[in-house]
C-alpha positions in Angstrom: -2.8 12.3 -7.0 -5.4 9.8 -5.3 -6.5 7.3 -5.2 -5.0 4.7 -2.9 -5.0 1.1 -1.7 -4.5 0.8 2.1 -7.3 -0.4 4.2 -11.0 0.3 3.2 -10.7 3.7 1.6 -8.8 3.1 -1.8 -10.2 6.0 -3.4 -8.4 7.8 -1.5 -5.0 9.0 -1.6 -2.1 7.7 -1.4 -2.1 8.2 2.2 -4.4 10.3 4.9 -1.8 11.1 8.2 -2.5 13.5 11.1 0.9 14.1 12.5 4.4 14.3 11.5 6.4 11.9 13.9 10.4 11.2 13.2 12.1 8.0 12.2 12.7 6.3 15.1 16.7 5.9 15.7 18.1 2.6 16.2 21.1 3.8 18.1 19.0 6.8 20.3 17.6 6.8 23.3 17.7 3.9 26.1 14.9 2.0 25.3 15.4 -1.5 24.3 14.7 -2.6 21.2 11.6 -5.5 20.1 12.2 -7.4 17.5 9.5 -9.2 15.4 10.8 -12.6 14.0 8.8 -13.7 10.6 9.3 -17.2 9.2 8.3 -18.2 5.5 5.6 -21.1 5.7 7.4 -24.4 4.9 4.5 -24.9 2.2 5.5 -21.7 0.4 8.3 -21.3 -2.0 11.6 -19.2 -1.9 11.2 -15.7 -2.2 12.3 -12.2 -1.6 10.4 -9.0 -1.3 9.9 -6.0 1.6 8.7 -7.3 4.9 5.9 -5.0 6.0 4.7 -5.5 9.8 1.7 -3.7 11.1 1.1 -3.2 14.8 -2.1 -1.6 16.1 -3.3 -1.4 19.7 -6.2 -3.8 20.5 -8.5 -1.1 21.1 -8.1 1.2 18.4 -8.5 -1.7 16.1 -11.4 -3.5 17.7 -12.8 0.1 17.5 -12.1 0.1 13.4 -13.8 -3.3 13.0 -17.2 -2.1 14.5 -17.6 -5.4 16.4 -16.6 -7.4 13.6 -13.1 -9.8 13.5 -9.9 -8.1 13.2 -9.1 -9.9 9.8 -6.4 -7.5 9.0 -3.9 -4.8 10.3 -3.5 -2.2 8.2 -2.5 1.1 7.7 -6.2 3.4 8.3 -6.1 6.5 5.7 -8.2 8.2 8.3 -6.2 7.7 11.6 -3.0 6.7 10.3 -0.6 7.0 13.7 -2.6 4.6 15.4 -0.7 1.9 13.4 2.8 1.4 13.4 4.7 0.2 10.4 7.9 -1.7 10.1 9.8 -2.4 7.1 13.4 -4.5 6.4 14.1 -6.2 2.7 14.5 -9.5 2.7 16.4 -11.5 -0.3 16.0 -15.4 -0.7 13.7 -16.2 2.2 13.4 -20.1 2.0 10.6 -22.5 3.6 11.4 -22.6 6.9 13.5 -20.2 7.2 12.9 -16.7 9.4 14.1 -12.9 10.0 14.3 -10.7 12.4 12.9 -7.2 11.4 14.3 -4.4 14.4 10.4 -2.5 15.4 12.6 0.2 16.2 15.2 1.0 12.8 12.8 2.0 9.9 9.4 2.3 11.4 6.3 5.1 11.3 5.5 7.3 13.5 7.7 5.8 16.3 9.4 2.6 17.4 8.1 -0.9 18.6 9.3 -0.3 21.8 6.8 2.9 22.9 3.9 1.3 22.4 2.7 -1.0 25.6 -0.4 -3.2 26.4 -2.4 -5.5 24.1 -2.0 -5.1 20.3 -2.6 -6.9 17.1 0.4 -7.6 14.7 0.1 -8.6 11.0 3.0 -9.1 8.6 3.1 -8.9 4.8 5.5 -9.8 2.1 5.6 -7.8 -0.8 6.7 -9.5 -3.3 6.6 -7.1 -6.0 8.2 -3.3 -4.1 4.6 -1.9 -5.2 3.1 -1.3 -1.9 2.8 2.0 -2.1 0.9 2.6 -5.1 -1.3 -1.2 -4.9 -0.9 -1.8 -1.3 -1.9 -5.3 -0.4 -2.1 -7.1 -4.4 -2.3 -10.6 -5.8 1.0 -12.7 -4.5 2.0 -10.7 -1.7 1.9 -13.2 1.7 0.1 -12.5 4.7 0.1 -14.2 8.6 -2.5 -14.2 10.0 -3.3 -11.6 12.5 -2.2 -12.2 15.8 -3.2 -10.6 19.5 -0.2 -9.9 21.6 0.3 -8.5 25.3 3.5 -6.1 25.1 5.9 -6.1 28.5 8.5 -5.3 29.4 10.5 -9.1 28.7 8.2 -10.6 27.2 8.7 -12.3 23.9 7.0 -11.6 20.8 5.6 -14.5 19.1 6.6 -15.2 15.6 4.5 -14.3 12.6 4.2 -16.8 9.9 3.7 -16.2 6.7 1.1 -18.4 5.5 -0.9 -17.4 2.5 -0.7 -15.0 -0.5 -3.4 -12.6 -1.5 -5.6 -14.3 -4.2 -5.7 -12.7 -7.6 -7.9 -10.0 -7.9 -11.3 -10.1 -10.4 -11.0 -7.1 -12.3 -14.8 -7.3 -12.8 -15.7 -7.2 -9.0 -17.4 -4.4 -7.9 -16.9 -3.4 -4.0 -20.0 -3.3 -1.7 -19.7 0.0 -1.5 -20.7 0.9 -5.2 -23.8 2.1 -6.1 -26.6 -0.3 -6.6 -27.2 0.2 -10.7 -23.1 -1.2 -10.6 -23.6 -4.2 -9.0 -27.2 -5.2 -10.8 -25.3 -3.7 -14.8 -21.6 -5.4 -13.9 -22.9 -8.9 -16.0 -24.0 -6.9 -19.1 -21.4 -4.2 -19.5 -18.8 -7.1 -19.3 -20.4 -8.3 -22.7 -20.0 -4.8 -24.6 -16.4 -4.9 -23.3 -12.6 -6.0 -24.5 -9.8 -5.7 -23.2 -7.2 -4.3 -25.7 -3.6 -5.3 -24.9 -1.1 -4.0 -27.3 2.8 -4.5 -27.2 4.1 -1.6 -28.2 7.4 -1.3 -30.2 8.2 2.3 -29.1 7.8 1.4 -25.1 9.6 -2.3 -25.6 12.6 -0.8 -27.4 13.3 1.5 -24.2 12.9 -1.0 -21.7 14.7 -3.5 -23.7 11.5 -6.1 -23.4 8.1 -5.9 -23.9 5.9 -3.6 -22.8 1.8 -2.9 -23.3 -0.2 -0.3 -23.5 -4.1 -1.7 -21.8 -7.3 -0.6 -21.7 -10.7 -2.1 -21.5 -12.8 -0.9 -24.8 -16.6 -0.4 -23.8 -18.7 -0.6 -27.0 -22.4 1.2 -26.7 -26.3 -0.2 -26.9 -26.6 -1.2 -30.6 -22.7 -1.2 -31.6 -22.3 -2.9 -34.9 -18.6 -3.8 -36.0 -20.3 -4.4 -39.4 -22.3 -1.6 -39.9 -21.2 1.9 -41.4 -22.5 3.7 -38.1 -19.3 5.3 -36.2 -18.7 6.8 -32.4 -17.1 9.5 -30.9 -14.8 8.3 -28.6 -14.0 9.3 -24.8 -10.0 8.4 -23.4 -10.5 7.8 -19.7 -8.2 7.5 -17.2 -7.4 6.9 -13.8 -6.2 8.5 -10.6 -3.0 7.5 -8.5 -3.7 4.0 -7.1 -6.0 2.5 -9.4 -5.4 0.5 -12.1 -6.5 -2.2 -14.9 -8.5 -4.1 -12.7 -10.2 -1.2 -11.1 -12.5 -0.1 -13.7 -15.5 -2.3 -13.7 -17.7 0.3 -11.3 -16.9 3.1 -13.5 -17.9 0.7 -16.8 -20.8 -0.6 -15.5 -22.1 3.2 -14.5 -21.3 3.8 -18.1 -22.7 0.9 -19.6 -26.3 1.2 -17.9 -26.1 5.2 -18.2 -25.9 4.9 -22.0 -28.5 2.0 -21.8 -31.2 4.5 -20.2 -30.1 7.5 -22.1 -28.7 9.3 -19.2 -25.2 9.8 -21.2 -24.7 9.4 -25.2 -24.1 6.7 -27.2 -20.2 6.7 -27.4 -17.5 4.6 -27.3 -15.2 4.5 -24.2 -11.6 3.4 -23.7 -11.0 3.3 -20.0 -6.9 3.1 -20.1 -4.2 2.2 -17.5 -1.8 4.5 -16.3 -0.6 2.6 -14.0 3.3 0.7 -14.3 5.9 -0.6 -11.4 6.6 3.4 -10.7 3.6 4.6 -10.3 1.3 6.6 -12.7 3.6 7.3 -16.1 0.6 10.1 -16.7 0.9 9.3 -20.7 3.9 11.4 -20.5 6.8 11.0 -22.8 9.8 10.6 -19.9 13.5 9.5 -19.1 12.5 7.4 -16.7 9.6 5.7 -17.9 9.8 5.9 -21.7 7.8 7.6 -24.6 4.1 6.9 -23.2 2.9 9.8 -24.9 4.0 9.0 -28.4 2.7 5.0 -27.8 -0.3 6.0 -27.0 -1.0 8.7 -29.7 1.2 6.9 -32.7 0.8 3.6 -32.0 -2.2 2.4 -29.8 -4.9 4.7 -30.7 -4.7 4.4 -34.7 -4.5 0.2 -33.7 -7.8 1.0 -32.3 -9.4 3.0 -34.9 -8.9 0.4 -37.2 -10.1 -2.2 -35.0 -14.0 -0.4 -34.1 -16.0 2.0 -35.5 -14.9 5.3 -34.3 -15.0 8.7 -35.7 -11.1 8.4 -36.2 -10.9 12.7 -36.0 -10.5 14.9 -33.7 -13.8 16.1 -33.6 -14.7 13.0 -32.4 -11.7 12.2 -29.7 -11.9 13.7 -26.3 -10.2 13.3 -23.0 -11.7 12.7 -19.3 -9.5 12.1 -16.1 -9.9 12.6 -12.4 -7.3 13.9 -10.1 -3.5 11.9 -11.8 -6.0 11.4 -14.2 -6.5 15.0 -15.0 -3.0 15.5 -15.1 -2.5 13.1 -18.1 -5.7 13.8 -19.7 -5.0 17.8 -19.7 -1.3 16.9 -20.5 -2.2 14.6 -23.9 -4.4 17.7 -25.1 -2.0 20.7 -24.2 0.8 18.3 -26.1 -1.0 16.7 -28.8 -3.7 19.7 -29.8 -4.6 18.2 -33.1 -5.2 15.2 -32.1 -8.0 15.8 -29.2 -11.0 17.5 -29.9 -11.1 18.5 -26.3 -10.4 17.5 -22.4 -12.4 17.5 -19.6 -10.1 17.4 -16.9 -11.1 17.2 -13.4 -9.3 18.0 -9.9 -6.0 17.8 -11.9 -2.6 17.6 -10.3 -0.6 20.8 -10.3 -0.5 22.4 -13.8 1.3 25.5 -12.5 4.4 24.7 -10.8 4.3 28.1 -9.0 1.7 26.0 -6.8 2.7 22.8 -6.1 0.0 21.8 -3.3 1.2 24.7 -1.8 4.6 24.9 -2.8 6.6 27.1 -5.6 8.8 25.0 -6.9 11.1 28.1 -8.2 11.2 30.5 -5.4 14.6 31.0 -3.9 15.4 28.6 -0.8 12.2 26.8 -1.9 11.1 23.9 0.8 9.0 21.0 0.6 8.6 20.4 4.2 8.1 24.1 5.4 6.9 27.6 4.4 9.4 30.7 4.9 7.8 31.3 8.1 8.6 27.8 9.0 5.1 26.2 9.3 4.7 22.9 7.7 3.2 22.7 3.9 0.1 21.5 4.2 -0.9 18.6 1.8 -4.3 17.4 2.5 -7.5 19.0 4.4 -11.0 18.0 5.6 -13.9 19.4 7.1 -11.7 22.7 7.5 -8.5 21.3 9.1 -5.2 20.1 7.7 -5.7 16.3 8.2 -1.6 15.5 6.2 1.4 17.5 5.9 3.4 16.8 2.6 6.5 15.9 4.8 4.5 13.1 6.3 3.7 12.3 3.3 6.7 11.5 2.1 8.0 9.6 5.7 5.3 7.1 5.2 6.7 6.5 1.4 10.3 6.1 2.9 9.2 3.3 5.2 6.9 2.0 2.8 9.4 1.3 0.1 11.5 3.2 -2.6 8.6 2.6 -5.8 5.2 3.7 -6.4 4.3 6.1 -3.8 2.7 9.4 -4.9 5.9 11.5 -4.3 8.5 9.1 -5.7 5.4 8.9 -9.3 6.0 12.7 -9.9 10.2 12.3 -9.7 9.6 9.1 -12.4 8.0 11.1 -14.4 8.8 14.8 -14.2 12.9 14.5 -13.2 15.9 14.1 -15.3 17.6 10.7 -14.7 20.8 11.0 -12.2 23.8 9.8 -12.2 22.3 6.1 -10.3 19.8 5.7 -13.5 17.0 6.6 -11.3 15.1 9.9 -11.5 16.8 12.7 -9.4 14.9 13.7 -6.5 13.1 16.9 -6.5 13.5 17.6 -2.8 15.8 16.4 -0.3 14.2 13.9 1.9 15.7 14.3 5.6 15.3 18.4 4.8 12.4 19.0 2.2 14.6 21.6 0.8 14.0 21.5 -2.9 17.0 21.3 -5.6 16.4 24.1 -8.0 18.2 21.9 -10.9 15.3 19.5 -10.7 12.6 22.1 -10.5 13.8 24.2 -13.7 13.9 21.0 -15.3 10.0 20.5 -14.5 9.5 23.7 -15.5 11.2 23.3 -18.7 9.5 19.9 -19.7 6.3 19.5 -17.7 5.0 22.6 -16.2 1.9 22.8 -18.4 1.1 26.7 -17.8 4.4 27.2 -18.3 4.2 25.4 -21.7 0.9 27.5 -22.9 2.7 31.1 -21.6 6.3 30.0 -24.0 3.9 28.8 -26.8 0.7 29.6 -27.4 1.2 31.7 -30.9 1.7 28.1 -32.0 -0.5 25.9 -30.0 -3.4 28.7 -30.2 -5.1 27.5 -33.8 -5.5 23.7 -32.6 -6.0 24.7 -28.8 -8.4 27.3 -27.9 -11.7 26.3 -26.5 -10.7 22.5 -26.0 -9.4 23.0 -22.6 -12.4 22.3 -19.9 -11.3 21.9 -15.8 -13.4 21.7 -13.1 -12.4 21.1 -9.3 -14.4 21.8 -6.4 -13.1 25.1 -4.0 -12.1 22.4 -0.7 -10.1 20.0 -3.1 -9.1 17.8 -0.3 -5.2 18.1 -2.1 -5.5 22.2 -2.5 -5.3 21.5 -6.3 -8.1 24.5 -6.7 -4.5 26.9 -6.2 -3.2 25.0 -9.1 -6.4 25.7 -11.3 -6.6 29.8 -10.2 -3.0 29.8 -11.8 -4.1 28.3 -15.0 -6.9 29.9 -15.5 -4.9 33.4 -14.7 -2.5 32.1 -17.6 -5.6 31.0 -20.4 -6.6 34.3 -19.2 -4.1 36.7 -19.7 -3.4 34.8 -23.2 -7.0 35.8 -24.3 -7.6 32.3 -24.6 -11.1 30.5 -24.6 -11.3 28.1 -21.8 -13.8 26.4 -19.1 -12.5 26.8 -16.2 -15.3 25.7 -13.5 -14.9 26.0 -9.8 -17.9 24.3 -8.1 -18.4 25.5 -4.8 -17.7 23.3 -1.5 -16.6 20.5 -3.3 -13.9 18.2 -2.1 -11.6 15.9 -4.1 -13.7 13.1 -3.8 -17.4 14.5 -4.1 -16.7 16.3 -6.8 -19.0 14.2 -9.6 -21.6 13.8 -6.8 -25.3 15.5 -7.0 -27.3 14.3 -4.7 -27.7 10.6 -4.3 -25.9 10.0 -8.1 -22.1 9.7 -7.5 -21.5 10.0 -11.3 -23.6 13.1 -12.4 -20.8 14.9 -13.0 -19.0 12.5 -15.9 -23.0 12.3 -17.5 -23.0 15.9 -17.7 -19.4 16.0 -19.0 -20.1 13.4 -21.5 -23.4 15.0 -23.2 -21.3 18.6 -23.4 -18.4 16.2 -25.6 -21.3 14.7 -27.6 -22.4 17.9 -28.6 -19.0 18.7 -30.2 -19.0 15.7 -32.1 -23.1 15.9 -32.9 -23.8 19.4 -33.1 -27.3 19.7 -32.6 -27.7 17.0 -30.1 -29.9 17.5 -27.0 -29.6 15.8 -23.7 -33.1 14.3 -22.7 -34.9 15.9 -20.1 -34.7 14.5 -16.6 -38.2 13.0 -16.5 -36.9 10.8 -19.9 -33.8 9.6 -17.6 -34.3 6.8 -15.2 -30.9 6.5 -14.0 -30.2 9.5 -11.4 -29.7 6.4 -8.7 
């Protein structure tokens, strides 16, 4: 799960919504419908995408922008029904040329045509169907925002779609990072590569070339020539992020090992991220073998390439949220390999509690509990803030690839009889199809997998298995973790399980004012494996708790 793109909150998830509204029906009710016309710029080429339009009133916006222009409507993770969002495909749009896109057919929460007064409109183009894992990305095109009094027969002006969304600096670092970020970015660029590898197992799937990518951060004193060697830390990413969204967490790294406030190691920070969503480093129908490229193919390319303990004394695992997933996933199915993972608010590792939901009860439901009260999917500050049937109306509207829903299907279903992944739940019910769920259980359901065969996995397993999630995960994934922990448990396995209390989803590595205490904790405890004896200094000898 998280993180996300819309708006200002992109670590996030994939979507924060405080009501479930229906699909508005283009042939229900009386009201008549708007329609938004959208013409391609005459200085842009031909092209062909989903048309997103975003409607917001004046108020509420003006509000969100804390005096400050209204350079964008978008949808707001935090008050999400306060925008409206319309969606049509469009094939072949020429210069010149315009649609019409009905604000009343596929729209969230409710149709053009109930909303009244002054609002601002924005449309986007994208280009690339990956809106709802990237949200607004490099070649998408924009209008410009536009201020618009609805009445009743009054005409809506048309938005034109003027410019694209520059490429994105994957060694930007947002305003909002911490301080040490910004002032380290320039140096940890230096110490790192980015390692692009075309791999033979993933291209002979899709049928053309695919690459495995991650940026390789080298630390203070690294010496290709010398005989000195690392251990090594796999990092990855939570749902939404991506290659060019590491350069806060490398910096943190870089200037942490720097001052001694985490161990000399070598980090790869890799991408999870593809045209479905996160793949998870799962080996799938849908997506391909990502497990067996990374572990056969990518990471012996780079143990020949840098100086790195090359055992698995010396290879461990980190990963947030999605990221936890995969990370916990690679060392429950590759046990020799990994010398341990340190997983953190994982996604579901027990299927019995799926955010809420078990997956293999009888009459099972997505949308509601047997009592008929909506599944809950996200909370804060004590109160359900997103249902998981909202969740997946936003992704409907939003397009068919990339949301968070439509990831776990690409990953965790069988493929159906369209070549797509079959659907674990049906989307106008939520009731779940028990075909799909058994096989999750049988192929991904990694408690499930350590119950069937732990005689075997026991000798390369026990004691590498460390997750930690606070006890108000925003996502309910803290469910998830009682159940595995019950399961290492009851198998008399030895495991570090650590549930910290009050923590949310995304406060989780936070200590006071240091966002990242957490991961320099995490990596001394993995530095002792591979050094035994090796102490982490004493807070007066590190300078960077900033």
């Amino acid at each position: 799960m998280p993180v996300s793109p819309m708006r200002s909150v992109f670590a996030v998830f994939a979507a924060l919504f405080l009501t479930v509204a229906p699909f508005a029906d283009a042939t229900a009710g009386s009201a008549t419908h708007r329609f938004v016309h959208v013409a391609l710029d005459k200085a842009m080429t031909k092209t062909s995408g989903r048309l997103l339009i975003f409607a917001e009133p004046l108020d509420k916006a003006r509000a969100a922008a804390k005096g400050g222009d209204i350079d964008e409507v978008d949808l707001d993770l935090f008050r999400p029904t306060d925008v409206t969002i319309m969606a049509r495909e469009v094939t072949s749009l020429a210069p010149g040329q315009g649609v019409d896109v009905d604000g009343d057919d596929l729209v969230w929460p409710a149709g053009l045509s109930t909303l009244s007064g002054d609002i601002v409109l924005q449309a986007v183009l994208d280009v690339g169907h990956e809106y709802s894992y990237t949200g607004r990305k490099s070649g998408d095109l924009l209008s410009d925002v536009q201020t618009v009094h609805l009445a009743p027969g009054t005409p809506l002006p048309t938005l034109s779609l003027t410019h694209a969304v520059p490429p994105r600096d994957p060694w930007h670092i947002p305003g909002s990072a911490p301080k040490v970020a910004k002032d380290a970015v320039d140096e940890a660029k230096e110490h790192t590569r980015a390692e692009r590898f075309n791999s033979p197992l993933l291209s002979a799937f899709a049928g053309h070339a695919v690459s495995i990518r991650a940026w390789v951060l080298t630390p203070p004193g690294y010496d290709a020539s010398a005989t000195t060697r690392y251990p090594t830390v796999y990092y990855t990413h939570g749902f939404g992020a991506g290659f060019e969204r590491f350069a806060t967490t490398i910096a943190i790294v870089w200037d942490a090992m720097k001052t001694r406030a985490m161990p000399p190691m070598i980090w790869v920070f890799l991408d999870e991220s593809g045209p479905t969503g996160t793949h998870e480093f799962a080996d799938s129908v849908n997506n391909g073998p990502w497990g067996a490229a990374l572990t056969g193919e990518y990471i012996p390319m780079l143990e020949t390439k840098y100086r790195m303990d090359g055992k698995a004394s010396g290879r461990f695992l980190n990963g947030h949220s999605s990221g936890g997933w995969a990370t916990l996933w690679l060392q429950t199915r590759y046990p020799a390999l990994f010398g341990g993972t340190w997983s953190t608010s994982p996604d579901p590792s027990d299927f019995h509690d799926f955010t809420g939901i078990d997956l293999y009860a009888p009459g099972a439901n997505a949308y509601h509990a047997q009592d008929g009260t909506p599944v809950p999917l996200m909370r804060a500050s004590g109160r359900v803030v997103a249902t998981f049937e909202t969740f997946a109306r936003i992704e409907r509207v939003l397009g068919d690839f990339g949301g968070q829903l439509a990831s776990f299907e690409w990953v965790f279903s069988p493929k159906g009889p369209d070549g797509r992944p079959m659907p674990l739940f049906n989307r106008d019910t939520g009731a779940v199809e028990a075909n799909v769920a058994a096989y999750w259980r049988e192929h991904y359901d990694i408690a499930e997998r350590l119950r069937r065969h732990w005689p075997e996995l026991k000798g390369d397993l026990d004691g590498k298995i460390h997750v930690i999630v606070g006890t108000n995960d925003t996502c309910y994934l803290d469910g998830p973790v009682h159940r595995l922990k019950d399961t290492l448990d009851g198998l008399g396995a030895r495991s570090d399980i650590r549930f910290l209390p009050g923590k949310t989803h995304f406060d989780l590595y936070t200590a006071g004012d240091d966002r990242y205490a957490l991961l320099k904790a995490i990596s001394w405890e993995m530095y002792a494996l591979a050094r035994p004896g090796a102490r982490r200094p004493s807070p007066a000898q590190d300078s960077t708790s900033r």
